[in-house]
Structure formats: structure tokens, C-alpha cells
C-alpha positions as CSV (number, residue, x, y, z in Angstrom):
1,X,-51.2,110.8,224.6
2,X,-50.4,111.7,220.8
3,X,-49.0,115.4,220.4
4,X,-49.8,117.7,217.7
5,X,-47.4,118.4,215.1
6,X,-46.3,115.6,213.0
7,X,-47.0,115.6,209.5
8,X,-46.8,113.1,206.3
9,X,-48.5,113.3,202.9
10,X,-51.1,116.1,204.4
11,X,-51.9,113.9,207.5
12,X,-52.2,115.3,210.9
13,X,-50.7,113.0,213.9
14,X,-53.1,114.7,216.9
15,X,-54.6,114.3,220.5
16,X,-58.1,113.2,220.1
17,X,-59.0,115.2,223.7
18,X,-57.8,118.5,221.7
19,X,-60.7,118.2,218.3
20,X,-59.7,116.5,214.9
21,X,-60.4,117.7,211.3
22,X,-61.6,116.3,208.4
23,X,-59.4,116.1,205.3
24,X,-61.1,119.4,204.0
25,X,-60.2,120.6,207.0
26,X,-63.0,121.5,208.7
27,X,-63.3,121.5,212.4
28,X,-65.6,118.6,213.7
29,X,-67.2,118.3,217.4
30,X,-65.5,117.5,220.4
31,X,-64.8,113.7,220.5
32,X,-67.3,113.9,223.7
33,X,-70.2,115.6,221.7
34,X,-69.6,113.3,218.8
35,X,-70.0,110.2,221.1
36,X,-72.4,111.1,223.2
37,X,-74.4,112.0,220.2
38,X,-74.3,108.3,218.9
39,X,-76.4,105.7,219.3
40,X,-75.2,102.0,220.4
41,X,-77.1,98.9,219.9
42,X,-76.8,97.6,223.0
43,X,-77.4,93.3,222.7
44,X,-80.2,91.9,224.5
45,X,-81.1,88.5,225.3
46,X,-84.8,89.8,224.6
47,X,-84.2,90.2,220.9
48,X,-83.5,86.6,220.9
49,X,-86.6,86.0,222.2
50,X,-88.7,88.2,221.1
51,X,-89.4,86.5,217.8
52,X,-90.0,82.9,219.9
53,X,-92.5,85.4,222.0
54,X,-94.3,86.5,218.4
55,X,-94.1,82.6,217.4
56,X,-96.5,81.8,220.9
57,X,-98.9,84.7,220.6
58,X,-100.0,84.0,216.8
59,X,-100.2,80.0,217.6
60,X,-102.0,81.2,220.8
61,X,-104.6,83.2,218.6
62,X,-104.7,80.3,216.1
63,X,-105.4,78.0,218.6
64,X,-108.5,80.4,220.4
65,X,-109.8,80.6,216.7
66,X,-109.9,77.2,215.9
67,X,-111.4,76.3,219.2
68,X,-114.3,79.2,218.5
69,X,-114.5,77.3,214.9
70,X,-112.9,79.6,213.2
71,X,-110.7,76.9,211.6
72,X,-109.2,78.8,208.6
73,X,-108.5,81.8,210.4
74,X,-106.6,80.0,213.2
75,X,-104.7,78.3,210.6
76,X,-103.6,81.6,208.9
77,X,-102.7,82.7,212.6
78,X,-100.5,79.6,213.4
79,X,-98.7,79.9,209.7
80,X,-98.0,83.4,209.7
81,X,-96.8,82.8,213.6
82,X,-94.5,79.6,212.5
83,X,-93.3,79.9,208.6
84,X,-91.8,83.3,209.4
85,X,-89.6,82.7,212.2
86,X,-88.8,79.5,211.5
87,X,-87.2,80.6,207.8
88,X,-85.5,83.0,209.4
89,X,-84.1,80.9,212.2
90,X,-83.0,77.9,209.5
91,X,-81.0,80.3,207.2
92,X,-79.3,81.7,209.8
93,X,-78.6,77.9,212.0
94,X,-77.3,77.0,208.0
95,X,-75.4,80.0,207.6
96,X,-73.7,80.1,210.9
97,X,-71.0,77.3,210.4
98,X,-70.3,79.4,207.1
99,X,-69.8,82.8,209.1
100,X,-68.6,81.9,212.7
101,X,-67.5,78.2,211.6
102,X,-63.6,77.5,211.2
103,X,-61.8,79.6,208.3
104,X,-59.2,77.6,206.9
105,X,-59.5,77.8,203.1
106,X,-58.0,81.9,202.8
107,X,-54.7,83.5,202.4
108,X,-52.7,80.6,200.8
109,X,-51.1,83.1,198.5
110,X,-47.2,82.9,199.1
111,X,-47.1,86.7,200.2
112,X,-50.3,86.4,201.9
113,X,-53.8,88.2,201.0
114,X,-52.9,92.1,200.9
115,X,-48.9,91.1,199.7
116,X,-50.5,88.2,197.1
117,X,-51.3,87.7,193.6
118,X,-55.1,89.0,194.8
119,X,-54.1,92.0,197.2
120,X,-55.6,94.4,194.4
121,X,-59.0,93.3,194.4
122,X,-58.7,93.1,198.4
123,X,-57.7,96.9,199.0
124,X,-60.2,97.9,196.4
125,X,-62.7,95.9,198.4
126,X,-61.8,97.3,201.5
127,X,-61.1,100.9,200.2
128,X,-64.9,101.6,198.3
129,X,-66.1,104.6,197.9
130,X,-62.7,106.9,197.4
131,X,-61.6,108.6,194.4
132,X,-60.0,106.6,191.6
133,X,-56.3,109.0,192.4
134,X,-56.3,107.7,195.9
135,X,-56.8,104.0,195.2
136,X,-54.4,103.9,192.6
137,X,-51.8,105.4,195.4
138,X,-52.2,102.6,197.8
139,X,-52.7,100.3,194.7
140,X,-48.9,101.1,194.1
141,X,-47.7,101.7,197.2
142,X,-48.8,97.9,197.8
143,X,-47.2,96.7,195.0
144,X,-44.1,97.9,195.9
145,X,-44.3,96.9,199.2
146,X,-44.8,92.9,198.1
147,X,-41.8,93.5,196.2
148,X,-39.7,94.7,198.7
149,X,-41.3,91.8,200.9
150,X,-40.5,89.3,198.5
151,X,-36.6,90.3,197.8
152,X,-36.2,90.5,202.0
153,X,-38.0,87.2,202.5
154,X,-35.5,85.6,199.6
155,X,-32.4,86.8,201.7
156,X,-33.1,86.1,204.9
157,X,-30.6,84.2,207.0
158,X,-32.9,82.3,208.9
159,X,-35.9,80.4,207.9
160,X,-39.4,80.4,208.8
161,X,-40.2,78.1,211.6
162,X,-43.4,76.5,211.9
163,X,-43.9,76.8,215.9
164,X,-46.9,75.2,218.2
165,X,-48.4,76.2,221.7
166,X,-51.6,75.4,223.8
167,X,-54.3,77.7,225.0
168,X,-55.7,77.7,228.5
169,X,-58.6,75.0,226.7
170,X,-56.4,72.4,225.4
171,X,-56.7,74.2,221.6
172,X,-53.3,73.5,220.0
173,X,-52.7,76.9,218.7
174,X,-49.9,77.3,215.4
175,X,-47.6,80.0,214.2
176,X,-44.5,81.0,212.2
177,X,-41.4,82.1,213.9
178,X,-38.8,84.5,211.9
179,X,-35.9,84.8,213.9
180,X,-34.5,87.5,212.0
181,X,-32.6,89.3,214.4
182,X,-30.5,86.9,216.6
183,X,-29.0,89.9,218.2
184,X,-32.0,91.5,219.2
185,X,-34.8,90.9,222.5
186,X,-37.5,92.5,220.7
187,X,-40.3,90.2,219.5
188,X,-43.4,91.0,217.7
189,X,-46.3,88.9,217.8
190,X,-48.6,89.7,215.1
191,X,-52.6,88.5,215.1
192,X,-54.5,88.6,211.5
193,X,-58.2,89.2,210.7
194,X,-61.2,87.4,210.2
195,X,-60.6,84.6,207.4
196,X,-57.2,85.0,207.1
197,X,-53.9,83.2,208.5
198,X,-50.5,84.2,209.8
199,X,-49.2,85.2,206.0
200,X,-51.5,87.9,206.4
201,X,-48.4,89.4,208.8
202,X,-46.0,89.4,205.4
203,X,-47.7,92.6,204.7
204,X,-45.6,94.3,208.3
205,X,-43.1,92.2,208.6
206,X,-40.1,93.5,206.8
207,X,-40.5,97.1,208.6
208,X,-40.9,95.4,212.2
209,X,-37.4,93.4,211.1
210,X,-35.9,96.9,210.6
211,X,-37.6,98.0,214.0
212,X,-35.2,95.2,215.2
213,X,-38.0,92.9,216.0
214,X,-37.8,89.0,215.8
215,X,-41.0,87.9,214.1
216,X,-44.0,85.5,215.4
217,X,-47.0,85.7,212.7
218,X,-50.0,83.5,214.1
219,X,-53.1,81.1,213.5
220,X,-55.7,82.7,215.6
221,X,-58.1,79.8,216.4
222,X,-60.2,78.4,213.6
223,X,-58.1,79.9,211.1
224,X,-55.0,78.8,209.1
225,X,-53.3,75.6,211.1
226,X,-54.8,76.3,214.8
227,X,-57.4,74.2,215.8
228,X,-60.8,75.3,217.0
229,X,-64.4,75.1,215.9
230,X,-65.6,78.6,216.1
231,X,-64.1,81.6,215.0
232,X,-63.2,83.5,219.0
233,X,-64.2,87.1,217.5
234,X,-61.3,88.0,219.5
235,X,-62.7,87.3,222.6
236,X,-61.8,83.7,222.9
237,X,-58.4,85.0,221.1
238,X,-57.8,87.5,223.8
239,X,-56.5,84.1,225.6
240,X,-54.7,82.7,222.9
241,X,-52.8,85.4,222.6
242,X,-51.7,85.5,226.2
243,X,-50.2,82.2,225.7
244,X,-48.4,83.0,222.4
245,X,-46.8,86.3,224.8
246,X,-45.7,83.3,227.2
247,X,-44.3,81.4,224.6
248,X,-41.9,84.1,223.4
249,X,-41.0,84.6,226.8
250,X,-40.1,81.1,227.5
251,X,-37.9,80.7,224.2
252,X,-36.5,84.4,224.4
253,X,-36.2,85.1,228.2
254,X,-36.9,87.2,230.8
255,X,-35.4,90.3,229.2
256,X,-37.4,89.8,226.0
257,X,-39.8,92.7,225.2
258,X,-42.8,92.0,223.2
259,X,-44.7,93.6,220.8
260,X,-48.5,92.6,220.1
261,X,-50.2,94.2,216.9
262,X,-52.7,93.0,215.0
263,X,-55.3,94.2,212.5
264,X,-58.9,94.5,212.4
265,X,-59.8,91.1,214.6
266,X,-56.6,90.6,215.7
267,X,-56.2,94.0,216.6
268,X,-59.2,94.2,219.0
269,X,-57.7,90.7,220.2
270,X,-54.7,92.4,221.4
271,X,-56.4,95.3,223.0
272,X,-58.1,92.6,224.8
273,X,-55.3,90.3,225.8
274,X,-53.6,93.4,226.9
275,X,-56.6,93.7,229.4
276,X,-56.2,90.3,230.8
277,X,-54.2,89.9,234.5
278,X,-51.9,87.6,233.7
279,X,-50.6,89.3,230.4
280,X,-46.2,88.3,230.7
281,X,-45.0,91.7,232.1
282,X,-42.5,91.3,228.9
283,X,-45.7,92.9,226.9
284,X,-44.3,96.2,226.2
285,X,-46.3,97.5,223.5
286,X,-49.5,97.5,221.7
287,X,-50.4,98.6,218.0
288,X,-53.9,98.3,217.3
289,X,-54.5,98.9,213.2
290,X,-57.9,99.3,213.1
291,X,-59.6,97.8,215.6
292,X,-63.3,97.1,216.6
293,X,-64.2,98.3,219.9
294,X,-67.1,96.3,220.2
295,X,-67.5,93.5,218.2
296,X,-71.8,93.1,218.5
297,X,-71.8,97.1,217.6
298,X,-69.9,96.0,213.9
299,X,-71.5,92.8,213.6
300,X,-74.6,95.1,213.6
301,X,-73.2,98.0,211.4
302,X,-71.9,95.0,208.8
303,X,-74.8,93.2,208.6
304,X,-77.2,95.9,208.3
305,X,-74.9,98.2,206.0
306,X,-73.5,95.3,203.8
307,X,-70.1,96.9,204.0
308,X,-68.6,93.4,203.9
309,X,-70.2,93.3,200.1
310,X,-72.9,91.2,201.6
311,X,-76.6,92.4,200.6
312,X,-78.1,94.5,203.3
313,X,-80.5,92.7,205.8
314,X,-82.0,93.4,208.8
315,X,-79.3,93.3,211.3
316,X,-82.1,92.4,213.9
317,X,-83.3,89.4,214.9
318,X,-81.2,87.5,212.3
319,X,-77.7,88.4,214.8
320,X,-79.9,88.0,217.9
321,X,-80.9,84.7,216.5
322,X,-76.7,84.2,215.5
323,X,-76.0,84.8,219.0
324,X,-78.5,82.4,220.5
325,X,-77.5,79.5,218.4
326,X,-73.6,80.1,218.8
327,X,-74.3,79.9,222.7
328,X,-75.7,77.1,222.5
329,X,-73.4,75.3,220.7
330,X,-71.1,73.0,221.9
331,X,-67.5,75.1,222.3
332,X,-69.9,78.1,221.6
333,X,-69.7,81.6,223.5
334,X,-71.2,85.1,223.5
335,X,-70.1,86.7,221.1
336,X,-71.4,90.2,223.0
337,X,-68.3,89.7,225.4
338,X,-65.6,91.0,222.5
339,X,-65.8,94.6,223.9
340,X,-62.3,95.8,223.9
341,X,-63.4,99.1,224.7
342,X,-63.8,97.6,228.2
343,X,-60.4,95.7,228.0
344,X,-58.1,99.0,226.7
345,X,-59.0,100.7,230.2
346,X,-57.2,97.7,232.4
347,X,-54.2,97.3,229.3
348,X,-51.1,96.7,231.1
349,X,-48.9,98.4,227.9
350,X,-49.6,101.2,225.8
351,X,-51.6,100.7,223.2
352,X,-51.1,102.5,219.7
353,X,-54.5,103.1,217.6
354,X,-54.1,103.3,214.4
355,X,-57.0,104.1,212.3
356,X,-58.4,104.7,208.6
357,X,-60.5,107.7,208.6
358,X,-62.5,105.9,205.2
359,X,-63.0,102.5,206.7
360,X,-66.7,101.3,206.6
361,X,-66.2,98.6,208.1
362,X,-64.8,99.5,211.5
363,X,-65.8,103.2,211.7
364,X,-63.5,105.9,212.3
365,X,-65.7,106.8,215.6
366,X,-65.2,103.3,217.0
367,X,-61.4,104.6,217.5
368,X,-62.4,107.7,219.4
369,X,-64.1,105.8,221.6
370,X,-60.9,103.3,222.2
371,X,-59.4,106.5,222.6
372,X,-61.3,108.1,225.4
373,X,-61.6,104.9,227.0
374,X,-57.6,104.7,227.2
375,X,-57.8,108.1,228.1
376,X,-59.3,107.2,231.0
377,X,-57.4,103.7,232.4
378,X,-54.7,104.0,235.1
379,X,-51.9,103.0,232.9
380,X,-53.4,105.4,230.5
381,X,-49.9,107.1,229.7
382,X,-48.2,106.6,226.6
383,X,-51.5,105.5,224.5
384,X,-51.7,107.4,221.1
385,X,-53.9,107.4,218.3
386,X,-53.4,108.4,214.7
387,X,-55.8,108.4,212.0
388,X,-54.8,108.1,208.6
389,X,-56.7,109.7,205.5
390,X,-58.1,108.4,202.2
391,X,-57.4,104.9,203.9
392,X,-60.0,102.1,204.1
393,X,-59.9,98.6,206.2
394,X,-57.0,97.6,207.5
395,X,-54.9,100.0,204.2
396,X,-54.1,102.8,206.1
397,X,-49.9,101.3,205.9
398,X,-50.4,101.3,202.1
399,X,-52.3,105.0,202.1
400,X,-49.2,106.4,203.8
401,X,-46.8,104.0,204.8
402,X,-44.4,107.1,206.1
403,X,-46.5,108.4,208.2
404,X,-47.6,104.7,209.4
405,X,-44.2,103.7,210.1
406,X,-43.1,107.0,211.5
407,X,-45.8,107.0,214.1
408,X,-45.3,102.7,214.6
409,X,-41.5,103.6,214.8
410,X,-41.4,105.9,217.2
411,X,-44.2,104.2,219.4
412,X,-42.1,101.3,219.3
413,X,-38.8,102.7,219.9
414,X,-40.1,104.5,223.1
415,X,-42.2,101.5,224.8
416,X,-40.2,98.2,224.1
């Protein structure tokens, strides 16, 4: 597990099993008291259901009143019963496509979307609600991190190679390969997050170069140049990313060591291709930056919150209602079955959490519990966790990129 002691820009590196603090440095519960005192929302088919169920009983009642000649009452019954649920379930059959449909049109920018032209108004968007001092910090830290990104990318020796493979359902899956250390048998397969594509990897990949890693920045499905219909949520990615491990151990060889990261989606898709059997024992590693550890438990949090900028809705039974429809759907799936809080327990590689203790949209607590659960696996030796403060969504290598790479560094150096 992570020891106590490290320090950078006022942040703690600590064991999660030992208490945390808060930035004013006041002690908070246990990890265990804190989770236990949380409440999940567990999916249910029911909730589904349930408004269907409503639907019947007023058309029911409608019916029973217009057969006792009650004729307008029974009307009322069987509107109110019908116009409700049946708004609700067209805006959400509309807006699915939109939401869980394939996500090709974002991150064009050379430099990709935290690197880009636009990667101020991103980290301000993912980064609400801190003080004006700490946003301008990561504000400039990111700048000059896309400028040291751009001067490395201008002289590299090798060029970027546009590189395909094929996931275990015939979806032709596409990447870039950045051979940028020849010499080297370290690889680092990098997933992005929702809506964005493999440029999105820009943002890490001049530090993993001087980590001596050769680079492979993907497409997860439905995004960027990979095929697919519906976004995986990281639980049909969990495979994909399986077969981009095989790949690099095809083209690099049995002695090749491998490390998967990702952030936010792409992070919780590594944790959970690290749970899979058939992972390629050349998997040494995991980092994790900021990673769900259940995806219906944020969906939830999201939708009711807003913390995606979206207004604030019920999260109930319009996601019930998502679910349903995405099931049925031809190439659909549950989208209750991301849990890579079940997956990190069966990793085959250490996995390194790291996580922004001002994210709102994957809570700080959502880490703890990754934690415990690693805590717990059999191969449970040599997972860490460091959280990272004033840091929103996927910013916490721009709100202290020494300590981030420090902590990445060393994981890195002693696993693969």
C-alpha cells in the first residue's frame, strides 16, 4: 500500500487504512466509517418498471370509471396514467443516441482537448467551485505543459503511427503508436474519457516518454476512429483493452512490460481489464486517474447533481428508463455491469489510484472505496492511492504535476 511521508506543494501521499485529512487539515473518519455511512443506489430492474406499473394502474382505474359511466373521470385517469410516462420515456429514447450513441465529433484539436486551443475552458469546467488562485495554478501549469508537449512532439524521431486491432466482437478498434524509445520494452497503453479520442493522451505523453515508455494512445469504441455504436461505459472497453495489451505484446514481444492508465472512463476501463483472466501477463502496471468505481452510482450522482453542466433532473426513472432502452437495443448492454470496484479485487497488476480531492464528478469517496476493495484482493500488494488537492476532473497532473509524476514515477519504476 502507499506509505506516509511524501510531500509536494502541501500534499500528503498516505495509506488510506491509516485516516486522511482534509486540506485544512482536519482529521476525517476512518475510510470504514465514512463508507459504511454512505448510501449507494443500488440499480433495479423494478425502477424500470415501476413507471410501466403506474402506466396499467391509472388506465386500469380509467377503464373501471368509464365502464361505471364515469366517462370524464376515466379519461383524466387514462391521461394522467399515459401522457406522463410516455414524455418521459420519448425524451429520453431521443436523447439516448445523443448520450450513449457513438462520440466521434470531440478532441480534434492538434494537442488534444486538455493540451488544445480549448483546454482552458475544459479545466475551468471540470475544476468549479475552487478559488480563482488555484485555477489560475493549473490554468498555467497547463499551459506550459502543451508547450513543452508541442516542442517534444516537433522533435521526435519517430512518427506517429496510425495502428488497428480487433476486439473479441469483430469491432475494428484504432489507435496511435509512438515508438519513441526504440531501446526500451516498456509500453504504455493509455484509454481517454467519455467524448474524447486518443489525442486526449498528448496531455501524459511526453512524461511517460521520459519514464522510458513507448507510446499507444487509443480509440475506445465509439469514439475517435474505432468502430462501435454505443459508447462501452468501460465495461464493453474492459475487452478492448485486453486486446490492445495483446497487441503490444505481439509487435513488442514477450519481454515487453505494459503499462495501462487511463483517465476518468478509461481509467475505470483499465481497472476492469486488469480484472479480466486473460489479461497478457506482460501487464505490469495500472494507473488509474480518477476513476469511477461504479459507473450506475455516477450516472446517478451526474444526472441528479448536474455536475456535467447539465440542468439537474431526477436521476430516477429517466436512467432506469436509459438502461431499459440501451438493453434493448441491438449491440446494447447493461450499463449496471461497469463496477470496477468488483474488477480491482481480481487485478492481476497493481493498480495506482490517483484521485482529485475537488472532483464532482467522480467523488473523492468513490476512490476510497477502490481503495479498500484493492485492499482486500489477493494480489492486493503494491496498490497505492494518492489524492491530490485543489484538483477537479481528471486536473489533478496540472494541480501538482510534481507530486503527480513523482508518485506515477516511482509506481512505475517499481512495477514494470
Amino acid at each position: 500500500m502507499a506509505q506516509d511521508g511524501r510531500k509536494s506543494g502541501g500534499a500528503r501521499f498516505f495509506s488510506y487504512f491509516e485516516g486522511r485529512k482534509t486540506r485544512e487539515g482536519v482529521p476525517t473518519p476512518h475510510l470504514m466509517e465514512e463508507l459504511s455511512s454512505r448510501k449507494r443506489d443500488v440499480p433495479r430492474w423494478s425502477q424500470a418498471f415501476g413507471p410501466l406499473g403506474f402506466t396499467l394502474v391509472m388506465v386500469a382505474m380509467g377503464a373501471g370509471s368509464i365502464y361505471f359511466g364515469a366517462t370524464v373521470a376515466g379519461v383524466l385517469f387514462c391521461l394522467i396514467g399515459v401522457v406522463p410516462v410516455a414524455a418521459v420515456t420519448l425524451l429520453v429514447a431521443r436523447a439516448l443516441p445523443r448520450v450513449f450513441g457513438a462520440q466521434r465529433g470531440g478532441g480534434e484539436e492538434e494537442l488534444g482537448p486538455y493540451l488544445g486551443g480549448g483546454g482552458d475552458g475544459r479545466v475551468r469546467a471540470m475544476c468549479p467551485g475552487l478559488f480563482e488562485q488555484e485555477r489560475e495554478k493549473i490554468e498555467w501549469n497547463r499551459a506550459e505543459e502543451a508547450d513543452r508537449t508541442w516542442r517534444w512532439l516537433q522533435a521526435l524521431p519517430c512518427g506517429v503511427e496510425r495502428v488497428e486491432t480487433t476486439s473479441d466482437d469483430g469491432c475494428r478498434l484504432v489507435g496511435r503508436a509512438i515508438a519513441c524509445r526504440p531501446e526500451s520494452r516498456r509500453w504504455l497503453v493509455f484509454a481517454h474519457g467519455y467524448a474524447d479520442n486518443w489525442r486526449a493522451g498528448l496531455t501524459y505523453a511526453r512524461r511517460y516518454a521520459e519514464l522510458g515508455c513507448n507510446l499507444l494512445l487509443v480509440d475506445l469504441r465509439a469514439h475517435g476512429e474505432s468502430e462501435g455504436d454505443w459508447v462501452g461505459a468501460g465495461w464493453l472497453d474492459r475487452r478492448d483493452l485486453v486486446a490492445w495489451c495483446r497487441w503490444v505484446a505481439d509487435r513488442a514481444g514477450e519481454d515487453a512490460r505494459v503499462v495501462l492508465a487511463g483517465i476518468s472512463m478509461g481509467a475505470a476501463s483499465a481497472i476492469m481489464a486488469c480484472g479480466e483472466d486473460d489479461l497478457p501477463e506482460q501487464v505490469r502496471a495500472c494507473v488509474a486517474d480518477c476513476a469511477y468505481d461504479d459507473f450506475w452510482d455516477t450516472a446517478v450522482g451526474v444526472v441528479s447533481s448536474g455536475s456535467l453542466g447539465t440542468p439537474p433532473m431526477p436521476a430516477h426513472p429517466v436512467l432506469d428508463i436509459a438502461r431499459l432502452l440501451l438493453r434493448l437495443r441491438r449491440g446494447g448492454y447493461d450499463v449496471a455491469s461497469a463496477k470496477p470496484l468488483d474488477a480491482i479485487a481480481r487485478s492481476g497488476a497493481p493498480v495506482l489510484l490517483v484521485q482529485g480531492e475537488d472532483d464532482r464528478v467522480v467523488p473523492a469517496h468513490m476512490a476510497d472505496a477502490l481503495a479498500a476493495a484493492a485492499g482486500g484482493a489477493a494480489a492486493g500488494e503494491g496498490h497505492e492511492l494518492v489524492k491530490v488537492p485543489s484538483a477537479g476532473h481528471c486536473c489533478a497532473v496540472f494541480a501538482d504535476p510534481d507530486l503527480y509524476w513523482e508518485v506515477v514515477g516511482a509506481f512505475v519504476g517499481a512495477h514494470s
